[in-house]
MDTraj code that builds the backbone (N, CA, C; nanometers):
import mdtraj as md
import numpy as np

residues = "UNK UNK UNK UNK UNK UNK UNK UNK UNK UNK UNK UNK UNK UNK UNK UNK UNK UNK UNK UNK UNK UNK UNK UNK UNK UNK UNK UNK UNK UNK UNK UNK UNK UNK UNK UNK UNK UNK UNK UNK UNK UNK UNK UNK UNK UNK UNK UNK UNK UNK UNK UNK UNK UNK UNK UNK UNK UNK UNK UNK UNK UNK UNK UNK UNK UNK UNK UNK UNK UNK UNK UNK UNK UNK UNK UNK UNK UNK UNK UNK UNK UNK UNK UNK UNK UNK UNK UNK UNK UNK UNK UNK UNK UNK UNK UNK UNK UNK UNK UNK UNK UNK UNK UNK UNK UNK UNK UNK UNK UNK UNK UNK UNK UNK UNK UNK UNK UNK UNK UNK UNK UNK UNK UNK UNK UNK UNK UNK UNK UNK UNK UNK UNK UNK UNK UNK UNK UNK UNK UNK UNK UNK UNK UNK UNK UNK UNK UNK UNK UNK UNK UNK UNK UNK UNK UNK UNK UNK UNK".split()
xyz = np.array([
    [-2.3871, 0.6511, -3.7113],
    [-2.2751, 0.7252, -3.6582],
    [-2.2428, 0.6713, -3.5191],
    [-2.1290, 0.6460, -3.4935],
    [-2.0681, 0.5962, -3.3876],
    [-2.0653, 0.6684, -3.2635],
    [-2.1038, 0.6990, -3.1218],
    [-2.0782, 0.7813, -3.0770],
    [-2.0533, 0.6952, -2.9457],
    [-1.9989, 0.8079, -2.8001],
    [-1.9232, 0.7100, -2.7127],
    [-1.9472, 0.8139, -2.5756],
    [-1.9086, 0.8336, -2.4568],
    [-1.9127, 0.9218, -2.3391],
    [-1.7791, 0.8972, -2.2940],
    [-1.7291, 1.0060, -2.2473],
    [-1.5866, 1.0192, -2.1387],
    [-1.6363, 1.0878, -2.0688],
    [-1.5526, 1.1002, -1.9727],
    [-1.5582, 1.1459, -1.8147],
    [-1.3896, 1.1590, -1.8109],
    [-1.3933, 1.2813, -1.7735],
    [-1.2404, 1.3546, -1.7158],
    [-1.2736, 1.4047, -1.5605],
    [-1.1490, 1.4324, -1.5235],
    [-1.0859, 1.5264, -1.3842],
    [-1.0957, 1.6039, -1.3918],
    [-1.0995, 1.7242, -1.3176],
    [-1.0800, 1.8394, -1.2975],
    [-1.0269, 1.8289, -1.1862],
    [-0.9270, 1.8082, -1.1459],
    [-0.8758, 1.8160, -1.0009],
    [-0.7814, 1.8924, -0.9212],
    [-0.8184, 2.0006, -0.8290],
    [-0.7468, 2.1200, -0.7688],
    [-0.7029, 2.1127, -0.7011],
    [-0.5606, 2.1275, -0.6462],
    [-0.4786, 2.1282, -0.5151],
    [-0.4879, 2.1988, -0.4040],
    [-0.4970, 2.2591, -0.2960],
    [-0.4878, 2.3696, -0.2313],
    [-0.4248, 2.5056, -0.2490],
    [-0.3168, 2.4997, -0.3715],
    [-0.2839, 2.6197, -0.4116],
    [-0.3466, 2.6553, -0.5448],
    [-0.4430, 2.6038, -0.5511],
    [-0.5236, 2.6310, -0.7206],
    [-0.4779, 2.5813, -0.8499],
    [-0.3675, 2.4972, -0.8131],
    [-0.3116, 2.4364, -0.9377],
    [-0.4228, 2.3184, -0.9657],
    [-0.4357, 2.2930, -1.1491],
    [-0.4469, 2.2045, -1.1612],
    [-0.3964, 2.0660, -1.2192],
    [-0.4381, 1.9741, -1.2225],
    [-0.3734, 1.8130, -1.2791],
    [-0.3682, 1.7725, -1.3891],
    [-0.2817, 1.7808, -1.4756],
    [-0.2526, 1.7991, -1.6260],
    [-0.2109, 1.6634, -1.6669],
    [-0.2648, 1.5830, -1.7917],
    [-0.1561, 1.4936, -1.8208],
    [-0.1157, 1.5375, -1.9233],
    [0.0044, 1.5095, -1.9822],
    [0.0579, 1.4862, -2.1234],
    [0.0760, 1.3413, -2.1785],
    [-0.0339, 1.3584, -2.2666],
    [-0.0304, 1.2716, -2.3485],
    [0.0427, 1.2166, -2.4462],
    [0.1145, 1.0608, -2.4700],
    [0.1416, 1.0136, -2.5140],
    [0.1697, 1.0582, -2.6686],
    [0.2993, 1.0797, -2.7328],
    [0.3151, 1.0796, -2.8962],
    [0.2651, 0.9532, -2.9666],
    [0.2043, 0.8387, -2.8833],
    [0.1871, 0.7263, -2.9730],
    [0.0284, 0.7022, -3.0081],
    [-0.0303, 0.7620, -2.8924],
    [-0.1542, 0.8052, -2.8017],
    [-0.2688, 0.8091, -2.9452],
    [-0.4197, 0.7812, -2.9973],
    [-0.4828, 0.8041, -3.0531],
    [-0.5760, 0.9312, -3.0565],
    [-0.5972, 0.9665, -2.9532],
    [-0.6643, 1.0741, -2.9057],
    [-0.5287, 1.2173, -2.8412],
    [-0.5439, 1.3064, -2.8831],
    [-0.4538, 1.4691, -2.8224],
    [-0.3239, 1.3626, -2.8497],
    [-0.2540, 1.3497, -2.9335],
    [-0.0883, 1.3101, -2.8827],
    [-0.0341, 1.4268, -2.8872],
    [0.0841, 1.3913, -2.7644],
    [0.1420, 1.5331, -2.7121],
    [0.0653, 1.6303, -2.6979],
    [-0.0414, 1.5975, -2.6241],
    [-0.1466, 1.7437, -2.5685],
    [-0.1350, 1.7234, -2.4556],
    [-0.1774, 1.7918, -2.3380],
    [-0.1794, 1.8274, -2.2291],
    [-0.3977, 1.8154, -2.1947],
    [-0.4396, 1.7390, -2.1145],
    [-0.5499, 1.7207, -2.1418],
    [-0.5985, 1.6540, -1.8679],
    [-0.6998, 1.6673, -1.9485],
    [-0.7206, 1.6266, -1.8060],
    [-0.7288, 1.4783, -1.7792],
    [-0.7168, 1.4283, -1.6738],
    [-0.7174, 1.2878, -1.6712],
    [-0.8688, 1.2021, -1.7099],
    [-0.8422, 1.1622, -1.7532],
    [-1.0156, 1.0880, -1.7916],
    [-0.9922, 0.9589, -1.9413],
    [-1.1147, 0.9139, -1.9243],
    [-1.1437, 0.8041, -2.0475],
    [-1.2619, 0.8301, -2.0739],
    [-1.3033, 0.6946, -2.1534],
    [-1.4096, 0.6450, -2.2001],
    [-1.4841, 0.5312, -2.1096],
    [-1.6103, 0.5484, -2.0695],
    [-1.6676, 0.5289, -2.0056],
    [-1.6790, 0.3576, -2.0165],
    [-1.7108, 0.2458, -1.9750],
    [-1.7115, 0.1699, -2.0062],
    [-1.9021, 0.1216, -2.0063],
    [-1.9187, 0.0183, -2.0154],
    [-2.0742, -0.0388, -2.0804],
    [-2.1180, -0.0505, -1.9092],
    [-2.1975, 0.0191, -1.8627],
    [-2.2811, 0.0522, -1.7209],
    [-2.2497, 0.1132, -1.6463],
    [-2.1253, 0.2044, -1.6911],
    [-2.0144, 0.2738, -1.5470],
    [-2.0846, 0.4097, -1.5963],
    [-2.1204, 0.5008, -1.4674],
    [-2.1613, 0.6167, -1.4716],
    [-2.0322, 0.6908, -1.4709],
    [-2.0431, 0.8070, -1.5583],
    [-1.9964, 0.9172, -1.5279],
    [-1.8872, 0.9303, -1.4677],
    [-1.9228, 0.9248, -1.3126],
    [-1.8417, 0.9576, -1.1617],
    [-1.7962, 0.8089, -1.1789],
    [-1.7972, 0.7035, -1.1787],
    [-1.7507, 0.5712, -1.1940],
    [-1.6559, 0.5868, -1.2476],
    [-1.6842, 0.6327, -1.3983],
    [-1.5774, 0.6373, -1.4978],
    [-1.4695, 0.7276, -1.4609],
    [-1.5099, 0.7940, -1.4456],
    [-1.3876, 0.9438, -1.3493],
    [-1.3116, 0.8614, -1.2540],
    [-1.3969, 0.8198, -1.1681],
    [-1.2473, 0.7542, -1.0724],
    [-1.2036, 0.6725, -1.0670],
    [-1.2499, 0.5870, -1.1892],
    [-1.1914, 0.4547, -1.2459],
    [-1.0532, 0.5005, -1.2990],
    [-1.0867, 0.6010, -1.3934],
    [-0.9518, 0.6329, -1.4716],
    [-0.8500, 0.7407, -1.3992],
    [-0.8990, 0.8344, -1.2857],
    [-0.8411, 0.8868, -1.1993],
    [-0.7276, 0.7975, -1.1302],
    [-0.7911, 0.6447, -1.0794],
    [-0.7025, 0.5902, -1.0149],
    [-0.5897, 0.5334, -1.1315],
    [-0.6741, 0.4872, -1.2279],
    [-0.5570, 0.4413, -1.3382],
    [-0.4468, 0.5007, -1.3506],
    [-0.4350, 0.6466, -1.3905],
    [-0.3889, 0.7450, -1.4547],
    [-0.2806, 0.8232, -1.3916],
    [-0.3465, 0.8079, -1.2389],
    [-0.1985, 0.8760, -1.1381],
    [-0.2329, 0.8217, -1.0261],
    [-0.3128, 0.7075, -1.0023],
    [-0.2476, 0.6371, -0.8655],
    [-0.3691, 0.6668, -0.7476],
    [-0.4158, 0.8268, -0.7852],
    [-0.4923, 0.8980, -0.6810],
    [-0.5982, 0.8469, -0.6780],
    [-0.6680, 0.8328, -0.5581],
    [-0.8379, 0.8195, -0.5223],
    [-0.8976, 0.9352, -0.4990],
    [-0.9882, 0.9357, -0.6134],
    [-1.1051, 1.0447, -0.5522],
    [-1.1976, 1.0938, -0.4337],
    [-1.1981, 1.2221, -0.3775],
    [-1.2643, 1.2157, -0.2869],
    [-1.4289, 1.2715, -0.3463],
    [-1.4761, 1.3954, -0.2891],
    [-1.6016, 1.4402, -0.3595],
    [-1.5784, 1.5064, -0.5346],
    [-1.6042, 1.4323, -0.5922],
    [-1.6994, 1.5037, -0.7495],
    [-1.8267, 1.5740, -0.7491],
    [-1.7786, 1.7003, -0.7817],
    [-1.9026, 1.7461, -0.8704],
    [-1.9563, 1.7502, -1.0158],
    [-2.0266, 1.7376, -1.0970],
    [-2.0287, 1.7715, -1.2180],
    [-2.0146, 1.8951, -1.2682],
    [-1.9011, 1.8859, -1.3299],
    [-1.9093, 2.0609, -1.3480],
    [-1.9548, 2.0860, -1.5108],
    [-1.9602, 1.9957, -1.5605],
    [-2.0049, 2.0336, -1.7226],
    [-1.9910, 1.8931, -1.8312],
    [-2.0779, 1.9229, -1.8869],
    [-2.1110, 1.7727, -1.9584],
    [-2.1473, 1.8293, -2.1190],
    [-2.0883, 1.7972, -2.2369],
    [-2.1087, 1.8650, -2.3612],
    [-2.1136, 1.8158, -2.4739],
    [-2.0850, 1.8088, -2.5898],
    [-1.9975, 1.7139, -2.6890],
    [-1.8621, 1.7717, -2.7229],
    [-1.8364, 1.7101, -2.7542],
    [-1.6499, 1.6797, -2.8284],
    [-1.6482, 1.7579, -2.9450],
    [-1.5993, 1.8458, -3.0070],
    [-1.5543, 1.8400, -3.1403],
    [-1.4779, 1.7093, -3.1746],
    [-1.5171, 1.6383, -3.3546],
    [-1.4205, 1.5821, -3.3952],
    [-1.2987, 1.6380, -3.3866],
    [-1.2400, 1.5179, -3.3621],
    [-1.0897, 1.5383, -3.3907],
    [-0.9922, 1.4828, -3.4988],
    [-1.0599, 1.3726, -3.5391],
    [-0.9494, 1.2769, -3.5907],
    [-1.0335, 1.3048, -3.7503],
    [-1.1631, 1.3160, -3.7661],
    [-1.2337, 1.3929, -3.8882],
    [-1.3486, 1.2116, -3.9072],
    [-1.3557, 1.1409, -3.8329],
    [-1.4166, 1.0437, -3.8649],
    [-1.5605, 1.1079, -3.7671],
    [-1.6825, 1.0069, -3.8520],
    [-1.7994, 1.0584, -3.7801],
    [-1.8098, 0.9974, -3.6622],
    [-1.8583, 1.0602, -3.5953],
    [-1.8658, 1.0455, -3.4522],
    [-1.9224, 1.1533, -3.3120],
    [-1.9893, 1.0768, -3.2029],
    [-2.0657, 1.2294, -3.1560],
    [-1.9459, 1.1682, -3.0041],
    [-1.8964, 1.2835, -2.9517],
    [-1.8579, 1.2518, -2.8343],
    [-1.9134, 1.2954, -2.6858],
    [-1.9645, 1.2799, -2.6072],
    [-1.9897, 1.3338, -2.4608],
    [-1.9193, 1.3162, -2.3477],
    [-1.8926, 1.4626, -2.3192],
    [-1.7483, 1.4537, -2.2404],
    [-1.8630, 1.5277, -2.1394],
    [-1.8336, 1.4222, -2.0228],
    [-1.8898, 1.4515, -1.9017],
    [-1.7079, 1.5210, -1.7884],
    [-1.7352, 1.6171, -1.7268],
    [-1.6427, 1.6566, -1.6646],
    [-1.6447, 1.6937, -1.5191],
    [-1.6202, 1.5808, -1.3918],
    [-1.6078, 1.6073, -1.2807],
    [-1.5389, 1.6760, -1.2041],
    [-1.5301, 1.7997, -1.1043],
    [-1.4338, 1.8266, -1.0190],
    [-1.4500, 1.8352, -0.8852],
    [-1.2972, 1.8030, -0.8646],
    [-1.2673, 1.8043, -0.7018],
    [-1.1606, 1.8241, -0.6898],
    [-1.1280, 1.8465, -0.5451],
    [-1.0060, 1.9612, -0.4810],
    [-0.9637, 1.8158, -0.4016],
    [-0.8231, 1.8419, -0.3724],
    [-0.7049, 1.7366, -0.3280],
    [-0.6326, 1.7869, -0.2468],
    [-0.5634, 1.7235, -0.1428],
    [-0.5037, 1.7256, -0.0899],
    [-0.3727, 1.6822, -0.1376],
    [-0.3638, 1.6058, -0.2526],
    [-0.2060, 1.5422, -0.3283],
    [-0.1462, 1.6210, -0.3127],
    [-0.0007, 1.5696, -0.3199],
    [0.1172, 1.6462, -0.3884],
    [0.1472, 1.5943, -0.5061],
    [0.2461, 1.6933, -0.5828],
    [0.3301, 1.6243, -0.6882],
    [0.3553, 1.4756, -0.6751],
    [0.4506, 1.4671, -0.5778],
    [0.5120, 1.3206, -0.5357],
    [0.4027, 1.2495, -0.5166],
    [0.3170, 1.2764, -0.4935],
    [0.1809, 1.1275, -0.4497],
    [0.1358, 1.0724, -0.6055],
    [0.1704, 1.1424, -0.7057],
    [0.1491, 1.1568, -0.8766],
    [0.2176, 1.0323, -0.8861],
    [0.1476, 0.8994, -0.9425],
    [0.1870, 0.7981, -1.0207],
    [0.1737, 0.7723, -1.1319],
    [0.3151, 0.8101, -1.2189],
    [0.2211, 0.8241, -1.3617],
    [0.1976, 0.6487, -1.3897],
    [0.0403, 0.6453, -1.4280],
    [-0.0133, 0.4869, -1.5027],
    [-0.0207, 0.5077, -1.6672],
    [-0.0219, 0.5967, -1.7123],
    [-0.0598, 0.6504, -1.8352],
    [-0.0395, 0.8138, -1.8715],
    [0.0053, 0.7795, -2.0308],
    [0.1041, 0.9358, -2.0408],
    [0.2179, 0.9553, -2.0065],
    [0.2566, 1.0445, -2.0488],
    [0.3947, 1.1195, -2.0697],
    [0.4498, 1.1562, -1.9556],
    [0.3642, 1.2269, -1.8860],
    [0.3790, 1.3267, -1.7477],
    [0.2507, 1.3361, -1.7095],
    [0.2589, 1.3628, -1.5651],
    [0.1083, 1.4485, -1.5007],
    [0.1699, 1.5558, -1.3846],
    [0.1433, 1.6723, -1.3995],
    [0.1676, 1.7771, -1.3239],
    [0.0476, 1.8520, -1.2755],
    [0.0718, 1.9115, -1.1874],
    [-0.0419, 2.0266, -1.1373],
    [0.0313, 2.1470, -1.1623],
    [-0.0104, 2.1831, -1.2807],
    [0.0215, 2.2931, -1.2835],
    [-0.0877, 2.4582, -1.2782],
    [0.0062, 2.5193, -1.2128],
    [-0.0707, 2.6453, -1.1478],
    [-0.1890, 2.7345, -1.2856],
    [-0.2663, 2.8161, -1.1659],
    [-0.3827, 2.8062, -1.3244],
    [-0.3539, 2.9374, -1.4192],
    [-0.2237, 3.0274, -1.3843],
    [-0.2335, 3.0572, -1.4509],
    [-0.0946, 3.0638, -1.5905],
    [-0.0689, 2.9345, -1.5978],
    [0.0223, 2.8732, -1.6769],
    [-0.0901, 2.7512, -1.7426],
    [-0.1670, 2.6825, -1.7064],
    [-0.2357, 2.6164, -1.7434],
    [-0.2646, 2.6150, -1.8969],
    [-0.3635, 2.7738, -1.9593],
    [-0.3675, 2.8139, -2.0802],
    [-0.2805, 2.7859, -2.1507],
    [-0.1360, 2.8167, -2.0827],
    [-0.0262, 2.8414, -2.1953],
    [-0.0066, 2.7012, -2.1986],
    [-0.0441, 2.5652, -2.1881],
    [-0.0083, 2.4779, -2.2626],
    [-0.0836, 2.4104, -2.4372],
    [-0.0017, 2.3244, -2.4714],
    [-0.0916, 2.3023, -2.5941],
    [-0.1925, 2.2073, -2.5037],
    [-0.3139, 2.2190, -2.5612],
    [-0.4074, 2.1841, -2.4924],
    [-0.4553, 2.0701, -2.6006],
    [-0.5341, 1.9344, -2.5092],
    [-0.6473, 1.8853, -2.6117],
    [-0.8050, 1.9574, -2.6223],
    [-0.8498, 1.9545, -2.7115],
    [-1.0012, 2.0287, -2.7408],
    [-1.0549, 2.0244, -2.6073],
    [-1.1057, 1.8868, -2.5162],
    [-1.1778, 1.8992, -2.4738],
    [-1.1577, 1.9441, -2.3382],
    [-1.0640, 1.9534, -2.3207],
    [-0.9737, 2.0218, -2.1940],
    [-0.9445, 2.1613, -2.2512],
    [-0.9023, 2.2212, -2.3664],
    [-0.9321, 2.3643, -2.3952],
    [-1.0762, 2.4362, -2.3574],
    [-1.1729, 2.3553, -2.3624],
    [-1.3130, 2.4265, -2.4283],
    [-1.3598, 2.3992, -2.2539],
    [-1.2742, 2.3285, -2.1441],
    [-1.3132, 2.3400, -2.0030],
    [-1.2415, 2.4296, -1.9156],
    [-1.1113, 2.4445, -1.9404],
    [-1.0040, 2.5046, -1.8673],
    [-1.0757, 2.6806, -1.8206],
    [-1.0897, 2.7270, -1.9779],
    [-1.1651, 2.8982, -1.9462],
    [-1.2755, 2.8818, -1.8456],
    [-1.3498, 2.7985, -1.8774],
    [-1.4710, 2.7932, -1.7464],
    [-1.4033, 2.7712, -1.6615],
    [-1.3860, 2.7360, -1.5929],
    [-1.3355, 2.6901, -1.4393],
    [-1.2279, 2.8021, -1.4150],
    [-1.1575, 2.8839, -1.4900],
    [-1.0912, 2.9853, -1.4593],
    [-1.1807, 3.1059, -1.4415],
    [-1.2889, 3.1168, -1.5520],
    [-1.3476, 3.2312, -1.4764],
    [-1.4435, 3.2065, -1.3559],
    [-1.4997, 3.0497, -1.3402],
    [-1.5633, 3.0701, -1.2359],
    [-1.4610, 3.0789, -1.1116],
    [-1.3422, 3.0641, -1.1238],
    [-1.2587, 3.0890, -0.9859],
    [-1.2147, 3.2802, -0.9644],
    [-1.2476, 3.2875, -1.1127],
    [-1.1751, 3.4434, -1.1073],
    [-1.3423, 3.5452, -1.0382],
    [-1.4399, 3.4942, -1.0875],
    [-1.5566, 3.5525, -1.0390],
    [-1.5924, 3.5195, -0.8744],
    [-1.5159, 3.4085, -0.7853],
    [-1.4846, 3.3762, -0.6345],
    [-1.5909, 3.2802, -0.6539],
    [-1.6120, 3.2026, -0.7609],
    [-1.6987, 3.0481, -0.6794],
    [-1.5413, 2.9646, -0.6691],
    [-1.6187, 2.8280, -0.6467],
    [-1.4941, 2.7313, -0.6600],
    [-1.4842, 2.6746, -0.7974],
    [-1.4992, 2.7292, -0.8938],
    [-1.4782, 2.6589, -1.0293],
    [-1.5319, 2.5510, -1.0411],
    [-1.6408, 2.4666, -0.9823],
    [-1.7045, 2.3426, -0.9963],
    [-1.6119, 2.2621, -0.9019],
    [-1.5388, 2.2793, -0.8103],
    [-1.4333, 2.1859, -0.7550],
    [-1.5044, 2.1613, -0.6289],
    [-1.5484, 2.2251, -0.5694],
    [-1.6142, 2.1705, -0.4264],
    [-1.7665, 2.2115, -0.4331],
    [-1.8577, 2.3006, -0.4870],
    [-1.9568, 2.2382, -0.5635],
    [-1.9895, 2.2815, -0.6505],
    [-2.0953, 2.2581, -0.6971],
    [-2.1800, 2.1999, -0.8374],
    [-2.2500, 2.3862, -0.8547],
    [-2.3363, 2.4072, -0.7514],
    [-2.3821, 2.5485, -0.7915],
    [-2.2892, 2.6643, -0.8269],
    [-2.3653, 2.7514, -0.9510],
    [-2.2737, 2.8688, -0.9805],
    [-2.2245, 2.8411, -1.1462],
    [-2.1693, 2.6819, -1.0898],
    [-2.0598, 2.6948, -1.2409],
    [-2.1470, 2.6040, -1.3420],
    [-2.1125, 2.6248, -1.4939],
    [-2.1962, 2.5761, -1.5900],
    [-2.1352, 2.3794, -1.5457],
    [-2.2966, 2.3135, -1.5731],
    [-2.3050, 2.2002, -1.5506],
    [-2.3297, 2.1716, -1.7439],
    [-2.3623, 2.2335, -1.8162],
    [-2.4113, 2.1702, -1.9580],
    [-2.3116, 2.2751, -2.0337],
    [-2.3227, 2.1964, -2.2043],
    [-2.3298, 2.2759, -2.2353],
    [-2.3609, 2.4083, -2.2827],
    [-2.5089, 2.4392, -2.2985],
    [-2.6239, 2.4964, -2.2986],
    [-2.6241, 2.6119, -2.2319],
    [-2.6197, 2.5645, -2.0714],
    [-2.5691, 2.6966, -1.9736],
    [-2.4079, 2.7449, -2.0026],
    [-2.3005, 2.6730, -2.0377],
    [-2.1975, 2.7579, -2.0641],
    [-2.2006, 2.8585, -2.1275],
    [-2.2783, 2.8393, -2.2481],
    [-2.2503, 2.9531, -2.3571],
    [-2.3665, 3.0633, -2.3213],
    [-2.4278, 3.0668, -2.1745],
    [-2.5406, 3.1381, -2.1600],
    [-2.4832, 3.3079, -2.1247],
])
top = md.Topology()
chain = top.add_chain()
for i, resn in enumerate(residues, 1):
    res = top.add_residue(resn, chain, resSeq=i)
    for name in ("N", "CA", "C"):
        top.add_atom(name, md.element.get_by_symbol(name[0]), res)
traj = md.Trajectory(xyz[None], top)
């Protein structure tokens, strides 16, 4: 069985919005989903590597501090076998809209968190979005400025 690691964004503005892309209709993975910025890791790139490798790809932006906020597997999607590990970093920004270069995708917006839900979502950005909303609704920082508090596995999420 084939299996692979990604690393996504989680990345928060000063007004609590977060950084959405929409994905591509041509796209192999979520087309026309709304998903966080991230890839697939490449052969020696950690995690946080991979995050701001594809961070910069994706809209231009440089990362400042990552935390890990949760690391899990994937549901299939496409129905082929396969194990996925979606490692998921966050951090808080200073961007604006306008500093947004789209490199890849449809669109990328920050949108506010509590419109966020209401988009169609990809899986693995669905199954992160509720965490990080309740850890902001319970007054941590949702994994965005640090690491303690909010689920780092999957294991502790569902605790």
């Amino acid at each position: 069985m084939a299996s692979y690691d990604v690393a996504l964004v989680l990345l928060v503005d000063p007004s609590g919005a977060i950084l959405l892309q929409h994905r591509d209709a041509h796209t192999s993975a979520s087309p026309n989903q709304w998903s966080l910025p991230g890839g697939h890791l490449e052969p020696g790139e950690t995690p946080e590597e991979a995050a701001r490798r594809e961070l910069l790809e994706e809209t231009g932006l440089t990362a400042g501090e990552l935390h890990l906020f949760w690391t899990g597997p994937r549901p299939y999607e496409d129905g082929f076998p396969h194990t996925v590990t979606v490692h998921v970093l966050g951090g808080s920004t200073n961007a604006r809209q306008e500093d947004v270069v789209i490199g890849e995708g449809g669109a990328m917006a920050f949108v506010p968190r509590h419109e966020a839900l209401d988009r169609e979502l990809a899986v693995s950005t669905a199954l992160v979005l509720p965490l990080h909303l309740d850890a902001v609704q319970e007054g941590g920082a949702g994994g965005v400025s640090q690491a303690s508090g909010c689920p780092a596995s999957a294991a502790s999420a569902r605790r």
